[in-house]
C-alpha positions in Angstrom: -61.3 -2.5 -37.0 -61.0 -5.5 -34.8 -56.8 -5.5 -35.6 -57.0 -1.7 -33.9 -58.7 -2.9 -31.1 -56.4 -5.8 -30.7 -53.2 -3.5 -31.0 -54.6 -1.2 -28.4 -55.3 -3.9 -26.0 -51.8 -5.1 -26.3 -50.6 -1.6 -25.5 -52.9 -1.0 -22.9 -51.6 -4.6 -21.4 -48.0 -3.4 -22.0 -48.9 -0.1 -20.1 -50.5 -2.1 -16.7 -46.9 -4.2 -17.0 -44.8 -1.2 -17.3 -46.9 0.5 -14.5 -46.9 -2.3 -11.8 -42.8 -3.1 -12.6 -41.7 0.3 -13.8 -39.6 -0.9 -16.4 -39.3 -3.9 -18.7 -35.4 -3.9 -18.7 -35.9 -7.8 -17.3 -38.2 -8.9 -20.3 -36.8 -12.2 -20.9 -37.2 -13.1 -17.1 -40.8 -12.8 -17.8 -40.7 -14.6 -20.9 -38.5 -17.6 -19.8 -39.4 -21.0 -18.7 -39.2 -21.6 -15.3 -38.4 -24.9 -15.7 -35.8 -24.3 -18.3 -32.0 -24.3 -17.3 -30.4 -20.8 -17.2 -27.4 -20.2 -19.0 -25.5 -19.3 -15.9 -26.9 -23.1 -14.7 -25.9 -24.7 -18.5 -22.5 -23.1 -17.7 -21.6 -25.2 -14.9 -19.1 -28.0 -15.5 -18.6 -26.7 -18.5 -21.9 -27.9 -20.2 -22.1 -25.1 -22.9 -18.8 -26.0 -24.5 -18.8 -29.4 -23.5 -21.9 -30.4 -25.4 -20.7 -28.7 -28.6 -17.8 -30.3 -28.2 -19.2 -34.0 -28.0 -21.4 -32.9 -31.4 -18.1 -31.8 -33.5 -16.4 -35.3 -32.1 -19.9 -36.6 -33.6 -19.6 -35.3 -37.3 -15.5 -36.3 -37.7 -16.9 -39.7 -38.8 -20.6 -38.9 -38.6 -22.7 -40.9 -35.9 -26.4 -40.1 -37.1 -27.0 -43.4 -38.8 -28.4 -42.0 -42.3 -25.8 -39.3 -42.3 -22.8 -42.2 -41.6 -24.6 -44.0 -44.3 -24.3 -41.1 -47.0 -20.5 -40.3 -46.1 -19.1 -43.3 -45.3 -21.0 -46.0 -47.0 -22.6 -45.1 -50.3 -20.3 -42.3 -51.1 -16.9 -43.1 -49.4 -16.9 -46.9 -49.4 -18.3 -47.2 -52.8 -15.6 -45.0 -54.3 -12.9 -46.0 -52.5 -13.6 -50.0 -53.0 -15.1 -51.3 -49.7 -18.5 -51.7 -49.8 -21.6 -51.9 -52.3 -25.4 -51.6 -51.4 -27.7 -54.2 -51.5 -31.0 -52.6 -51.9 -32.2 -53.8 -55.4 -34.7 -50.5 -55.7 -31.4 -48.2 -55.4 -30.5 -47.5 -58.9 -29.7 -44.0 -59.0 -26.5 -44.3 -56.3 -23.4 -43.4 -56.1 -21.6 -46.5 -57.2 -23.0 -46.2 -60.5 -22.3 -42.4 -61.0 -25.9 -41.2 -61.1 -26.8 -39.9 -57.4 -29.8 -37.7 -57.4 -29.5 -34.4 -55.7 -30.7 -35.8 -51.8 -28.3 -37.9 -52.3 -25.6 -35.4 -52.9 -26.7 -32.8 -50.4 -26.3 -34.5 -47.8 -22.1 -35.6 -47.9 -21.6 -32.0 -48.4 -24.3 -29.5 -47.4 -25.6 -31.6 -44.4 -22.3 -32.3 -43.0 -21.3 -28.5 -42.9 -24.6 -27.4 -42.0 -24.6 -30.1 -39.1 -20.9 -28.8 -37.7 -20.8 -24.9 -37.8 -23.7 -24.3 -35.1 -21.5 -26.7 -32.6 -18.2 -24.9 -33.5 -19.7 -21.2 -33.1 -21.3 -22.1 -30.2 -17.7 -22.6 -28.7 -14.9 -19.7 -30.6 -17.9 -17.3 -29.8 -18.7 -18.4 -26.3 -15.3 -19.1 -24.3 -12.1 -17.7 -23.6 -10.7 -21.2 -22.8 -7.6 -21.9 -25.0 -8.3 -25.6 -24.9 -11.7 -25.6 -25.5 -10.9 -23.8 -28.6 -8.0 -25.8 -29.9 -9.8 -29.0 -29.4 -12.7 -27.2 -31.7 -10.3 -26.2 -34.3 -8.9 -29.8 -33.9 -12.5 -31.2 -34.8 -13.3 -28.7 -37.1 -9.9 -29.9 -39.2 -10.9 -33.1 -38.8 -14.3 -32.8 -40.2 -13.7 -30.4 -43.0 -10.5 -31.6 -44.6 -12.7 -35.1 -45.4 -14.4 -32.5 -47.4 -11.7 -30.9 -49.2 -10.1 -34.1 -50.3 -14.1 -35.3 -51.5 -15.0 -32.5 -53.2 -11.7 -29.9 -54.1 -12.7 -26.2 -53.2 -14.8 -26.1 -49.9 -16.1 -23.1 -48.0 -13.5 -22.5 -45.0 -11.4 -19.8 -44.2 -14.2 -17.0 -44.5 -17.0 -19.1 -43.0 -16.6 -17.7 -39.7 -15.3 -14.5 -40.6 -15.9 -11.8 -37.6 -17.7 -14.3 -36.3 -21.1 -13.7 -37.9 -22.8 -16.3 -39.7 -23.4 -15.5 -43.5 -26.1 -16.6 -46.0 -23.3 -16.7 -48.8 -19.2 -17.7 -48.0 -17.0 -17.2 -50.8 -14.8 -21.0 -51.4 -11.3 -21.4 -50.8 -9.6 -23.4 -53.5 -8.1 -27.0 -51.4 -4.4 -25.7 -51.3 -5.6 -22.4 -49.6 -8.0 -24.6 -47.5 -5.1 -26.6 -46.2 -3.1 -23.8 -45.9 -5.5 -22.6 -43.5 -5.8 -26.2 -41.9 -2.1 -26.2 -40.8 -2.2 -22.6 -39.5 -5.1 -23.7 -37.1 -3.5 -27.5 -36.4 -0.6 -25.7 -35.2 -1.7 -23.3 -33.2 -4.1 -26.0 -31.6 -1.3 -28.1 -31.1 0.7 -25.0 -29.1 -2.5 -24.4 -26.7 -2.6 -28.2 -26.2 1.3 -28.6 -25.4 0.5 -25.8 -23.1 -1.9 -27.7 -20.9 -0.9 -31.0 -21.9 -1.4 -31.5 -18.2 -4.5 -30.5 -17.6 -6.4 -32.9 -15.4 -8.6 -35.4 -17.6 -12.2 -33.9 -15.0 -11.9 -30.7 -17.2 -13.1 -32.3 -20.3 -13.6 -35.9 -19.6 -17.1 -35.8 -19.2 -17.7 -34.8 -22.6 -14.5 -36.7 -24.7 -16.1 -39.8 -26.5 -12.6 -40.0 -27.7 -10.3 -40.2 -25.2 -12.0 -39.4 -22.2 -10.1 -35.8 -21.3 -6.3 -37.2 -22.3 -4.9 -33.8 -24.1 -1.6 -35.3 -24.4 -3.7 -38.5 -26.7 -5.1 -35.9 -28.4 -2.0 -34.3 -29.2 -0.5 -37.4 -31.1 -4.2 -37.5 -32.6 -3.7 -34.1 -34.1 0.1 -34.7 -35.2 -0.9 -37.9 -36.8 -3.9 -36.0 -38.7 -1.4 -33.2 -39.4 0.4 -36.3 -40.9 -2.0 -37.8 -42.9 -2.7 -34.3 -44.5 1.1 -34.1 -45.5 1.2 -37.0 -47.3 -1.8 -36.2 -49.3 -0.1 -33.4 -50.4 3.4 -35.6 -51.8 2.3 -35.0 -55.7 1.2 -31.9 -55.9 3.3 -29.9 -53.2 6.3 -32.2 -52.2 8.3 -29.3 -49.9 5.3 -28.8 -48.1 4.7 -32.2 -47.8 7.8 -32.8 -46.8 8.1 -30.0 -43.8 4.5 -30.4 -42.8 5.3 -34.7 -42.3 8.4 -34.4 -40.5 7.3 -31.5 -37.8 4.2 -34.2 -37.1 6.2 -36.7 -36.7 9.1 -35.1 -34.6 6.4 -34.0 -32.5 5.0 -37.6 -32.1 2.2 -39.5 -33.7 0.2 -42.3 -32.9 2.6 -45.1 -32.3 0.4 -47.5 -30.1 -2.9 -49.3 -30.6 -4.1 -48.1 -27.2 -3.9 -44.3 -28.8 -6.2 -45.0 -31.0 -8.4 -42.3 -32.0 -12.3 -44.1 -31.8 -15.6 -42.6 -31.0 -17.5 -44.9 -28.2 -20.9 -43.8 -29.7 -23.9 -44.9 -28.0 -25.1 -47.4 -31.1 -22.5 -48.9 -33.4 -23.6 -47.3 -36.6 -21.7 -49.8 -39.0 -23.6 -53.1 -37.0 -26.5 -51.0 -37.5 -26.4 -50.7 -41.4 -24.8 -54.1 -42.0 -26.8 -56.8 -39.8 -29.4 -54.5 -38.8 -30.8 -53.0 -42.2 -28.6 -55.1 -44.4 -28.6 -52.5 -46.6 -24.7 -52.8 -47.7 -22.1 -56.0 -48.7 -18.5 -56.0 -48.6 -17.1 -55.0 -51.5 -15.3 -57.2 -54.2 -12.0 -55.6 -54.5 -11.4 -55.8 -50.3 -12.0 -59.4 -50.4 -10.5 -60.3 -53.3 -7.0 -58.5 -51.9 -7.7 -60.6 -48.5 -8.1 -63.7 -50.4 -5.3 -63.8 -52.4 -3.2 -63.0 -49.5 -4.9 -65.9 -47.1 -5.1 -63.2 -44.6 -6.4 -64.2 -41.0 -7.8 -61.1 -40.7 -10.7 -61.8 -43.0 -12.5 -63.8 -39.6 -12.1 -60.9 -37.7 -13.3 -58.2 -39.7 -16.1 -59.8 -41.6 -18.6 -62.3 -41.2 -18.4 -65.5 -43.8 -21.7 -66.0 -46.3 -24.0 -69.0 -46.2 -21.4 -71.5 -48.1 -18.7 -70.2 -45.3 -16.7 -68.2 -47.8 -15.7 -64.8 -48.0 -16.8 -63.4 -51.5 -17.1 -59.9 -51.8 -19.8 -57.9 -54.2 -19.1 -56.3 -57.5 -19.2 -52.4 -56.8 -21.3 -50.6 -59.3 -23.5 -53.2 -60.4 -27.2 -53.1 -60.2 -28.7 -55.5 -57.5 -31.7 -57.6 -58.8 -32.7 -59.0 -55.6 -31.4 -57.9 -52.0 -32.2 -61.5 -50.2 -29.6 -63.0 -52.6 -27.5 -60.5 -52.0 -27.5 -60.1 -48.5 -26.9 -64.0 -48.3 -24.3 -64.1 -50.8 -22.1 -61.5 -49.8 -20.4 -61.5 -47.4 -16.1 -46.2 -35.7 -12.8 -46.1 -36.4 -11.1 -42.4 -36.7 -6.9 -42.9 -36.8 -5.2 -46.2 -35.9 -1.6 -46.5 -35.0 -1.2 -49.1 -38.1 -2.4 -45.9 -40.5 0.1 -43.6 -38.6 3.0 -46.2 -39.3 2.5 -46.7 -43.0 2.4 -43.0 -43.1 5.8 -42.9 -42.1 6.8 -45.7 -43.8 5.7 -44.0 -46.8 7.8 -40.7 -45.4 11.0 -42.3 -45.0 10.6 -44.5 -48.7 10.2 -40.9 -50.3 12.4 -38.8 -48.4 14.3 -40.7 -45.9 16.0 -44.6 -45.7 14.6 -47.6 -47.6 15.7 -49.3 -44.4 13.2 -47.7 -42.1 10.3 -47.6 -44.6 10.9 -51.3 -44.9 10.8 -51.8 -40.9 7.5 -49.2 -40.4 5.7 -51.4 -43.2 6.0 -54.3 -41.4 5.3 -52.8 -38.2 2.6 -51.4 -39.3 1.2 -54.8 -40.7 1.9 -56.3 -37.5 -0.2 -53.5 -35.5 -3.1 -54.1 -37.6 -3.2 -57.8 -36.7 -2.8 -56.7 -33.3 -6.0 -54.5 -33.7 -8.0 -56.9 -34.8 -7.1 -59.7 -33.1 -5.4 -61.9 -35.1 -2.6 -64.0 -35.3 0.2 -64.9 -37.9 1.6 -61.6 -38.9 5.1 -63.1 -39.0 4.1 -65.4 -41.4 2.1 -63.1 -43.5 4.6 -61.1 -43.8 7.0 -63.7 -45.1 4.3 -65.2 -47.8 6.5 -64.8 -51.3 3.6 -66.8 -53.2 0.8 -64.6 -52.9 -1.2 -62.1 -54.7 -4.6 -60.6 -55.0 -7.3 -63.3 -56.3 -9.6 -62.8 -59.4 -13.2 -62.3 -58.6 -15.6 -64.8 -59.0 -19.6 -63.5 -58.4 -21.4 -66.4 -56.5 -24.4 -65.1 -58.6 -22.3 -65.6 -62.2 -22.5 -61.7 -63.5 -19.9 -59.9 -63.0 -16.5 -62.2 -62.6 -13.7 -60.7 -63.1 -9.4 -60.6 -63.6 -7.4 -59.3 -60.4 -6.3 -55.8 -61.4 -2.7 -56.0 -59.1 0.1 -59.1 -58.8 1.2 -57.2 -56.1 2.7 -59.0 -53.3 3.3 -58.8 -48.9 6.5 -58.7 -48.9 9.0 -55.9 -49.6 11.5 -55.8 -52.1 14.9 -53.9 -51.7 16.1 -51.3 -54.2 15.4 -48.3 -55.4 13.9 -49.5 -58.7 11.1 -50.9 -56.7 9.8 -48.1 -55.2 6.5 -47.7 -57.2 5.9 -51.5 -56.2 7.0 -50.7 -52.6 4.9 -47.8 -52.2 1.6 -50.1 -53.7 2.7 -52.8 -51.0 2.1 -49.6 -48.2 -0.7 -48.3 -49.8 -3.1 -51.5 -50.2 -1.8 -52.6 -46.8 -2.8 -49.2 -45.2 -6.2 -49.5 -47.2 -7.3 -52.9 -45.6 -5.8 -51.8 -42.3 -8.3 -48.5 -41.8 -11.2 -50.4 -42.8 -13.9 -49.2 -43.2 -13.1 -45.5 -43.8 -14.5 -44.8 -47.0 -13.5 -41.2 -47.0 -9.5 -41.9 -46.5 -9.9 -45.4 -48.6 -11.0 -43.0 -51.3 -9.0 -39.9 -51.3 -6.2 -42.3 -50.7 -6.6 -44.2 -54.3 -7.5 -40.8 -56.0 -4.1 -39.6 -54.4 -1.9 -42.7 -55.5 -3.9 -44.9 -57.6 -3.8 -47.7 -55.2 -5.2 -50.2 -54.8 -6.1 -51.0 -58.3 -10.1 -51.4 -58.0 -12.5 -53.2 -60.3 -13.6 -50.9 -63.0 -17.3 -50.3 -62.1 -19.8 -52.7 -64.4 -22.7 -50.3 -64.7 -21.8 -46.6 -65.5 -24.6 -44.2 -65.8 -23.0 -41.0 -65.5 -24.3 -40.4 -69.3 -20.0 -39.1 -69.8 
């Protein structure tokens, strides 16, 4: 009885409403906040798109601190031999093989779940050609990290008619990249288009480059790049086409083109001398080591003797004070572009040129970082990667490469040739897990430490 009465008060309400207005076409006007912004007011300057723009440039390398930490850190960097955490109560991780299912939802589910509401809220809102190619730009960017981490992703039917769907059938990763390149190069039409557009259009909302479509056209050539390659074993003419239109149509060349988020908090500070929850990892430092490489200073701080002694990955950590002690947001850098087409021209093109792009790419990183002597690293003939020795006495270990700096001429040095790019491009784009990783799966270089605790049960 009292649920009838209630339901014919509301009526009765809705009839005095209906009566005194004569209509309630203008409901939501009612029902609004009048201290809320309008979306005719959240349309100026371009706030609508602009906003969902900044939060796709936020999940390329992902800026939420726990989210960065998952992707880059305990997944990427462990697996691709860069870093190793240091939290002694961590012993279901990554590293070791036995992540428990938080863990693995959020490198995967999160990071799609995070990206489609932002991407939507621009293909389904605006008409601007720009807008939307820098979207499918991002959108790229984001989910072909995926692909190489995990194979088949959903993609091409995720935004199908635009409707968003509690079930997406996968794409297997060659039809995923298929797809990839179709939208890359239609992104990259639009932006050649406008390529002039004045940098106030965007600006206010481009962590990146600050409105500069004709940066973030050598940005999307030199991802288009980096996809290419990844494809050289398993689909070489692709490869092949796909690298030399990106280059033609030019890549990152300078350091000033670099592709970095200016977030608001540096999220690698923030887990390394903040929470301490990660160490460099062994196989970096023992690569760095052996080579004497000035870089070392800049990248990475020195442990409590002064040295520069990297942990074992994979290992479990008895005691994170020890650790910590003993142990010592980048997106594309022109250095990774050039060993990219150093690698190009050592496949497909002249030993010559692959020979000059490695070293300029060498030299680029040194430039990058600060740091002098790339001349004379360049020239060192007496160097190699250095065996591990734990400052704790567990887990020493053999160097897994002899491979040296310098290149070597002839064609029966290729495989060594292409390890020289590789393990050079590895320590350059420090400390992308995701492309450190993909990039050894791809190539098998560098050759890491095998991991010293497996629990993966087979």
């Amino acid at each position: 009885m009292n649920k009838i009465k209630t339901i014919i008060r509301a009526v009765a309400l809705i009839a005095i409403v209906s009566a005194s207005t004569g209509c309630l076409d203008n409901f939501e006007d009612y029902n609004r906040n009048p201290n809320e912004a309008t979306d005719d007011e959240l349309e100026r300057d371009n706030y609508l798109v602009g906003s969902k723009l900044t939060k796709l440039q936020n999940m390329v390398i992902p800026s939420e601190e726990h989210l960065y930490q998952f992707v880059e850190a305990l997944e990427g960097g462990s697996y691709g031999g860069y870093v190793e955490a240091t939290v002694d109560s961590w012993e279901t991780k990554f590293s070791t093989f036995n992540p428990t299912a938080d863990w693995l939802k959020a490198p995967f589910v999160d990071v799609i779940t995070e990206t489609y509401p932002a991407y939507r809220g621009i293909i389904n809102k605006t008409d601007d050609e720009v807008a939307v190619a820098l979207a499918n730009v991002l959108r790229v960017a984001i989910m072909n990290r995926l692909a190489d981490a995990y194979g088949s992703i959903p993609y091409s039917k995720i935004v199908e008619d635009k409707k968003e769907r509690l079930t997406v059938p996968y794409d297997t990763q060659q039809e995923a990249y298929t797809q990839m390149f179709k939208e890359l190069d239609a992104a990259l039409e639009a932006l050649e288009r406008n390529r002039d557009l004045s940098t106030e259009a965007f600006g206010e909302y481009d962590q990146v480059y600050n409105g500069d479509l004709k940066k973030w056209i050598k940005y999307a050539n030199s991802l288009k790049l980096r996809m290419a390659m990844r494809l050289s074993y398993i689909d070489e003419q692709t490869a092949k086409a796909k690298a030399a239109e990106a280059i033609a149509d030019g890549v990152i060349t300078e350091n000033a083109d670099n592709a970095k988020l200016q977030p608001e908090l540096n999220r690698t500070a923030l887990l390394w001398n903040s929470w301490q929850d990660h160490a460099i990892g062994a196989d970096i430092l023992c690569y760095m080591n052996g080579y004497k490489d000035p870089r070392m200073e800049k990248m990475f701080l020195a442990n409590d003797v002064g040295d520069y002694v990297g942990i074992r990955i994979g290992i479990d950590v008895t005691s994170k004070s020890q650790a910590v002690s003993k142990y010592s947001y980048l997106w594309f850098n022109a250095a990774e572009a050039t060993f990219l087409r150093a690698e190009y021209e050592l496949r497909w093109g002249s030993e010559e040129t692959a020979r000059s792009l490695y070293e300029a790419a060498v030299r680029l990183s040194f430039e990058e970082r600060g740091a002098s002597g790339a001349d004379a690293y360049l020239a060192q003939t007496d160097v190699k990667p250095a065996p591990y020795t734990d400052p704790v006495g567990n887990y020493s270990a053999m160097a897994q490469s002899d491979i040296g700096i310098p290149w070597v001429d002839g064609a029966e040095n290729f495989e060594r040739n292409l390890e020289r790019i590789i393990v050079q491009k590895w320590i350059a784009i420090f400390p992308l897990g995701v492309e450190a990783w993909s990039e050894h799966r791809r190539t098998g270089y560098p050759k890491l430490l095998p991991v010293p605790t497996d629990k993966s049960g087979g």
